[in-house]
C-alpha positions in Angstrom: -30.0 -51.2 -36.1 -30.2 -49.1 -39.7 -34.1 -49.0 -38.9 -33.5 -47.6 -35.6 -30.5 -45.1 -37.3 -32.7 -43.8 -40.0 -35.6 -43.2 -37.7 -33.3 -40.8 -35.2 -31.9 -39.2 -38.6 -35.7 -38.6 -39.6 -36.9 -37.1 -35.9 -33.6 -35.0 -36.0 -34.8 -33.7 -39.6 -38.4 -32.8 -38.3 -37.1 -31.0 -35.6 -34.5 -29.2 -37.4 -37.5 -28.6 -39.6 -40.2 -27.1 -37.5 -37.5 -24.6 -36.1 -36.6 -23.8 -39.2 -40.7 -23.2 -39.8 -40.8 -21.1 -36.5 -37.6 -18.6 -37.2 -39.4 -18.1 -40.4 -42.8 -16.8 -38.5 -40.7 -15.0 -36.2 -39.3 -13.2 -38.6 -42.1 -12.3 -40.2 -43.6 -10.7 -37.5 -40.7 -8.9 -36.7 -40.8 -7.7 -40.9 -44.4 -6.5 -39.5 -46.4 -8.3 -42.0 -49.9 -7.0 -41.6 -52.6 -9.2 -40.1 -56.1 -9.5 -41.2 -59.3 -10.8 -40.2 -61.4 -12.5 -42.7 -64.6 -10.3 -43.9 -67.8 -12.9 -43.8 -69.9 -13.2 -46.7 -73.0 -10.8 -47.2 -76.3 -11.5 -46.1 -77.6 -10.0 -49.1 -75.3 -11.7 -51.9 -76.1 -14.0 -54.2 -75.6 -16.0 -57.4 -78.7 -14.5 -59.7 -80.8 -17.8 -61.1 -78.3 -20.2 -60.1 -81.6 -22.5 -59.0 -84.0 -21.2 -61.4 -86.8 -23.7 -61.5 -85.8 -25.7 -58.7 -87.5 -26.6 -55.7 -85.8 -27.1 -52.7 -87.2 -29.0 -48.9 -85.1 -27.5 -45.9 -85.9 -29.4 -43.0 -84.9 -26.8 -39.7 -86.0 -24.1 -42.2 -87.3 -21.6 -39.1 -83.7 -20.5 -38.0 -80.0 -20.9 -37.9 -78.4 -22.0 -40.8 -81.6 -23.2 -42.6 -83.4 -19.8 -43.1 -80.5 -18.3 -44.2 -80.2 -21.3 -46.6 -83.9 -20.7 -47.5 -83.6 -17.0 -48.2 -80.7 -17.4 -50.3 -82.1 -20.3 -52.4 -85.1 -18.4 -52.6 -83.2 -15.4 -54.3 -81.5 -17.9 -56.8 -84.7 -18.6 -58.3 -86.1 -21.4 -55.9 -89.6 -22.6 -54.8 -88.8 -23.3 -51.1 -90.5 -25.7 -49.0 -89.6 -25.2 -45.2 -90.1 -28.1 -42.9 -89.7 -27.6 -38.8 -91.7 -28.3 -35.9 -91.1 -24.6 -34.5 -94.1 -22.4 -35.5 -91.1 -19.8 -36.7 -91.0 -21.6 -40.1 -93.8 -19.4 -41.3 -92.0 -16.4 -40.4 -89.2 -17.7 -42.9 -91.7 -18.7 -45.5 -93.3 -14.9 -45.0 -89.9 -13.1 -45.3 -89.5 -15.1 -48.6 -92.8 -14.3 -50.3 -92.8 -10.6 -49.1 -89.2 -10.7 -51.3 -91.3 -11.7 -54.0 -90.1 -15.3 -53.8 -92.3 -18.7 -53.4 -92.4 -20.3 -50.3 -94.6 -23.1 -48.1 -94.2 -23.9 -44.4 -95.1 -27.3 -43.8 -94.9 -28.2 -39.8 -92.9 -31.4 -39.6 -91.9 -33.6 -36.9 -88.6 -35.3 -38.3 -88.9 -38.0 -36.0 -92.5 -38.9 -37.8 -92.6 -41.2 -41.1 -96.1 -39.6 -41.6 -95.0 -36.3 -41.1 -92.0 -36.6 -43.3 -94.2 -38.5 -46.1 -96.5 -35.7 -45.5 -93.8 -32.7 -46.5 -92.8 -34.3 -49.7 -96.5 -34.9 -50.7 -97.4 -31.0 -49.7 -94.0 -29.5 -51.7 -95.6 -31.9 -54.8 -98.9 -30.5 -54.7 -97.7 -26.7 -54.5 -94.5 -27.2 -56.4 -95.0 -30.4 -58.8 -91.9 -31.9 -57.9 -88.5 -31.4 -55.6 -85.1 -31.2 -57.0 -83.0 -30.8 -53.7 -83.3 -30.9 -50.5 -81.4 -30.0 -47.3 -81.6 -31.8 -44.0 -80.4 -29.6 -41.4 -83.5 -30.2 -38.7 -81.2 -31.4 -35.8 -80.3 -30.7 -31.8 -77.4 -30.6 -29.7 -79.2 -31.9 -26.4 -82.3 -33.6 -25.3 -84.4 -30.8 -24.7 -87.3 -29.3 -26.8 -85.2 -26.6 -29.5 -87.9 -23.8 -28.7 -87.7 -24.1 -25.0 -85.4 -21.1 -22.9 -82.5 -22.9 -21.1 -82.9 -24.1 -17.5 -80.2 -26.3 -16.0 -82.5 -27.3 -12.8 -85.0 -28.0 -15.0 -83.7 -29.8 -17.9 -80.5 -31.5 -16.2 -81.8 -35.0 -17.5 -82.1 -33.7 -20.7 -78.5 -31.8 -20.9 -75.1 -32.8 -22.1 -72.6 -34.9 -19.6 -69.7 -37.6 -20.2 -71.2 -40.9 -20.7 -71.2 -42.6 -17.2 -73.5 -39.9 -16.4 -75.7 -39.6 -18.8 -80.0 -40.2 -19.1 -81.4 -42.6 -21.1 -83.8 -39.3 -22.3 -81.0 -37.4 -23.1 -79.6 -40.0 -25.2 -82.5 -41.2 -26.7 -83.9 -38.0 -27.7 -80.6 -36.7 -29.4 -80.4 -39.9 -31.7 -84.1 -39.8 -32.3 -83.8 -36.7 -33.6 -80.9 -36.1 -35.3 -80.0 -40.1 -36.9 -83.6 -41.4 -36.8 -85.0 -38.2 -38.0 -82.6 -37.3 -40.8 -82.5 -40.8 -42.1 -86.6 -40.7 -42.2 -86.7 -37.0 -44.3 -83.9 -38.5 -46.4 -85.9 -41.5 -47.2 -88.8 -39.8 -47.8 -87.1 -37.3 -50.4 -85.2 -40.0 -51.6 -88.8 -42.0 -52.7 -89.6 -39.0 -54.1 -86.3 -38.0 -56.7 -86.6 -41.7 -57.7 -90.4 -41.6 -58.4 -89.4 -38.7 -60.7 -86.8 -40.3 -62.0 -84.6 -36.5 -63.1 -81.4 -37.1 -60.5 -81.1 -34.8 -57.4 -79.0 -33.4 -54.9 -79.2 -33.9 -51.1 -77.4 -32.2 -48.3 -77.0 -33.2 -44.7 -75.8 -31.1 -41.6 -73.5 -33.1 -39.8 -70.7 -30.8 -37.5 -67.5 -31.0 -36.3 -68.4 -33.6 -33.9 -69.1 -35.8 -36.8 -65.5 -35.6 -37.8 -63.7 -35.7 -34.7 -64.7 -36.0 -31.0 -65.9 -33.7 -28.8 -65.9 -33.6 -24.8 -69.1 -34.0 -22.6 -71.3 -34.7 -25.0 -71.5 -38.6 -26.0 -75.1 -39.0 -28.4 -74.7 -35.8 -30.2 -71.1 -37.2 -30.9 -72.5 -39.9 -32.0 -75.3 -38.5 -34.3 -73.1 -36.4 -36.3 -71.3 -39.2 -36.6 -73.7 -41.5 -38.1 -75.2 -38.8 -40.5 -72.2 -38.6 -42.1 -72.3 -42.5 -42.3 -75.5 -42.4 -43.6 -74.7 -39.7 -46.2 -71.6 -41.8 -47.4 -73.9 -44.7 -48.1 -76.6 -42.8 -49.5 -73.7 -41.1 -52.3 -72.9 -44.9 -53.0 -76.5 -46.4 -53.2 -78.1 -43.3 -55.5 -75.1 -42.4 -57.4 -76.8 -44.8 -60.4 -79.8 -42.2 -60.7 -78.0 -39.1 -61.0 -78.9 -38.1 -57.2 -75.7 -36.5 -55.3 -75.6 -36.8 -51.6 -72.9 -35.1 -49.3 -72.3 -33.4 -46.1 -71.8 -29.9 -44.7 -69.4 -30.0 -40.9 -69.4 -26.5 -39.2 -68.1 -25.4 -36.1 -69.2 -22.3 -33.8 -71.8 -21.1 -36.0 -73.5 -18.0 -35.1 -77.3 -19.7 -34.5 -80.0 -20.4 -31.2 -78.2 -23.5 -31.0 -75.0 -22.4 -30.3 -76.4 -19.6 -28.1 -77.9 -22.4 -25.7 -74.9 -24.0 -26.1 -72.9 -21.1 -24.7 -75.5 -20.8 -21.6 -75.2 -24.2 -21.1 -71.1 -24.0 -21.0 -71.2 -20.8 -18.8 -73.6 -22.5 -16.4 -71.1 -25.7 -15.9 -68.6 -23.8 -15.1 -70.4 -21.8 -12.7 -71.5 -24.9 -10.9 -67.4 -25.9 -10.8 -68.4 -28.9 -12.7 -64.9 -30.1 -14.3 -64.5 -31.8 -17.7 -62.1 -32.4 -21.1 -64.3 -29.5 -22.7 -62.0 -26.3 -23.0 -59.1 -28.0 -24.2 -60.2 -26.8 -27.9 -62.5 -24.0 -28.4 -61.8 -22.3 -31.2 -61.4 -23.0 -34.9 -58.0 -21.4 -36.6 -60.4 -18.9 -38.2 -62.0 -17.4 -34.9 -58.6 -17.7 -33.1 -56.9 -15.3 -35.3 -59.8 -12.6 -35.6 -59.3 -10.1 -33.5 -63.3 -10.2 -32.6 -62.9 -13.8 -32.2 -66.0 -14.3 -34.6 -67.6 -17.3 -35.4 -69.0 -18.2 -38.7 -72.0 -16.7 -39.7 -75.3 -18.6 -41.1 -75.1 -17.1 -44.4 -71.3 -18.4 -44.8 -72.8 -21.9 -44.1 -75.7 -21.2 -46.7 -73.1 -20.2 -49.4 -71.3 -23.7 -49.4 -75.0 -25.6 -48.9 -76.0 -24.1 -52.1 -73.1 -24.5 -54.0 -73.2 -28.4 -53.3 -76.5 -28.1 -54.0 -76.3 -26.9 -57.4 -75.1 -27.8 -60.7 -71.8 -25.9 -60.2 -71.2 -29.2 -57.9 -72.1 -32.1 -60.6 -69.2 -34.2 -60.0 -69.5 -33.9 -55.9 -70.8 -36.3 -53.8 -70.2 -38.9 -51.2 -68.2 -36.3 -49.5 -68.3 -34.9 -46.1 -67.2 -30.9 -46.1 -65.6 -29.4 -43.0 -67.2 -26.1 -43.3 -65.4 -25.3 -39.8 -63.1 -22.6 -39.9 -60.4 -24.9 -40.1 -61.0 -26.5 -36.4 -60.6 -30.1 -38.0 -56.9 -29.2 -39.5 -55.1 -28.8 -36.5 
């Protein structure tokens, strides 16, 4: 019976605990203890020549996260190469050279061994090498990442609970985002070993690599087995100096989340019922009084980092760059 005993005592404690913790917040907003919302980053800073003489493949490179990324790297001192299958990456690369920076576009297909073989080879010949390399190319849903959203249209191709769900919609998510990431990895990989001077590699996983999320099983499951793949990567190439670790967002301010939004909105609309609004918002955006999500160029400060030397003894890890969704 002691067990039993003890165990009460213990609850009792926790309990006595918690309301302790909860008079103490109560009081403090009674004291009137100011609240504030958390400033985001600059798009315009910077750490001057942090990457100075490095080159860098970003994979996704036309929007989002990764042309931030690019930009930023670009004004550390970078030779960017900028991989995507949207024609946008040019745009990126042109916004980098008109800054005075160096920068190539190189249309890739993630999904393509050639393709990705093909990227490396191109950032070679301009560059003469790569030192790092983010993989961020990835999608939430099966359809194409340039095409406007259409629910009648693209319903095969759309988010939905498992029972439910198209082989297309499935197949394209995990072709993308695990196939695809593990065949730019492996082509950088090839690369950094050929040269034989270490490296560092970042992947874009997401919350939903971390934790689960509702309604939407194979990008779940992606983000998921990215971050697998990085952990093993970290293990396999620790030996030749080449760091490998993961970035986890949540509601980042990008096309992707935009669609996502439509896509949300829409469901509803229809009255089509799900697990998916039990938890929307990250402890960050719930306690800004704009309710704002994180921005690209947040995201871009923390890829860097782990991407430079400041992060030499950093790897195998898997970063929840979320706002602080995954601690509660």
């Amino acid at each position: 019976m002691k067990p039993i005993l003890n165990q009460s005592l213990f609850i009792s404690i926790l309990l006595l605990t918690q309301l302790g913790n909860m008079q103490k917040l109560m009081a403090q907003e009674k004291a009137g203890f100011k609240k504030n919302n958390i400033t985001a980053i600059d798009s315009n800073y910077f750490s001057k020549d942090r990457l100075k003489g490095r080159v860098i493949i970003i994979t996704g490179g036309a929007r989002g996260i990764g042309r931030a990324t690019a930009i930023r790297a670009s004004r550390e001192g970078a030779s960017v190469v900028i991989a995507d299958w949207l024609p946008q990456g040019e745009a990126t690369a042109q916004t980098i050279r008109k800054e005075g920076g160096k920068a190539l576009f190189v249309k890739t297909d993630i999904r393509s061994t050639a393709d990705c073989n093909n990227l490396v080879t191109q950032a070679v010949l301009k560059f003469g090498k790569i030192d790092l390399a983010l993989l961020n190319a990835g999608v939430m849903d099966g359809t194409f990442s340039g095409d406007a959203f259409d629910y009648d249209k693209q319903k095969e191709l759309l988010p939905t609970a498992v029972d439910a769900a198209s082989d297309k919609y499935w197949d394209n998510v995990i072709d993308i985002n695990v196939t695809g990431t593990f065949k730019s990895m492996r082509s950088v990989l090839q690369q950094l070993l050929k040269q034989g001077n270490g490296g560092a590699i970042v992947t874009v996983g997401s919350i939903a690599g971390l934790t689960g999320l509702a309604g939407n099983p194979a990008y779940v499951a992606s983000k998921h087995a990215v971050n697998g793949l990085t952990r093993s990567a970290a293990i396999d190439y620790a030996p030749y100096g080449i760091r490998v670790n993961s970035v986890n967002m949540a509601a980042t301010e990008t096309p992707m989340t935009d669609k996502a939004f439509e896509f949300v909105k829409e469901v509803k609309k229809r009255g089509i019922t799900g697990m998916g609004g039990a938890k929307t918002e990250s402890l960050l955006m719930m306690n800004d009084t704009k309710h704002r999500m994180a921005t690209v160029w947040e995201q871009a400060a923390v890829i860097l980092f782990l991407l430079s030397d400041e992060a030499s003894n950093l790897t195998g890890a898997l970063y929840p760059t979320d706002g602080g969704w995954t601690a509660y």
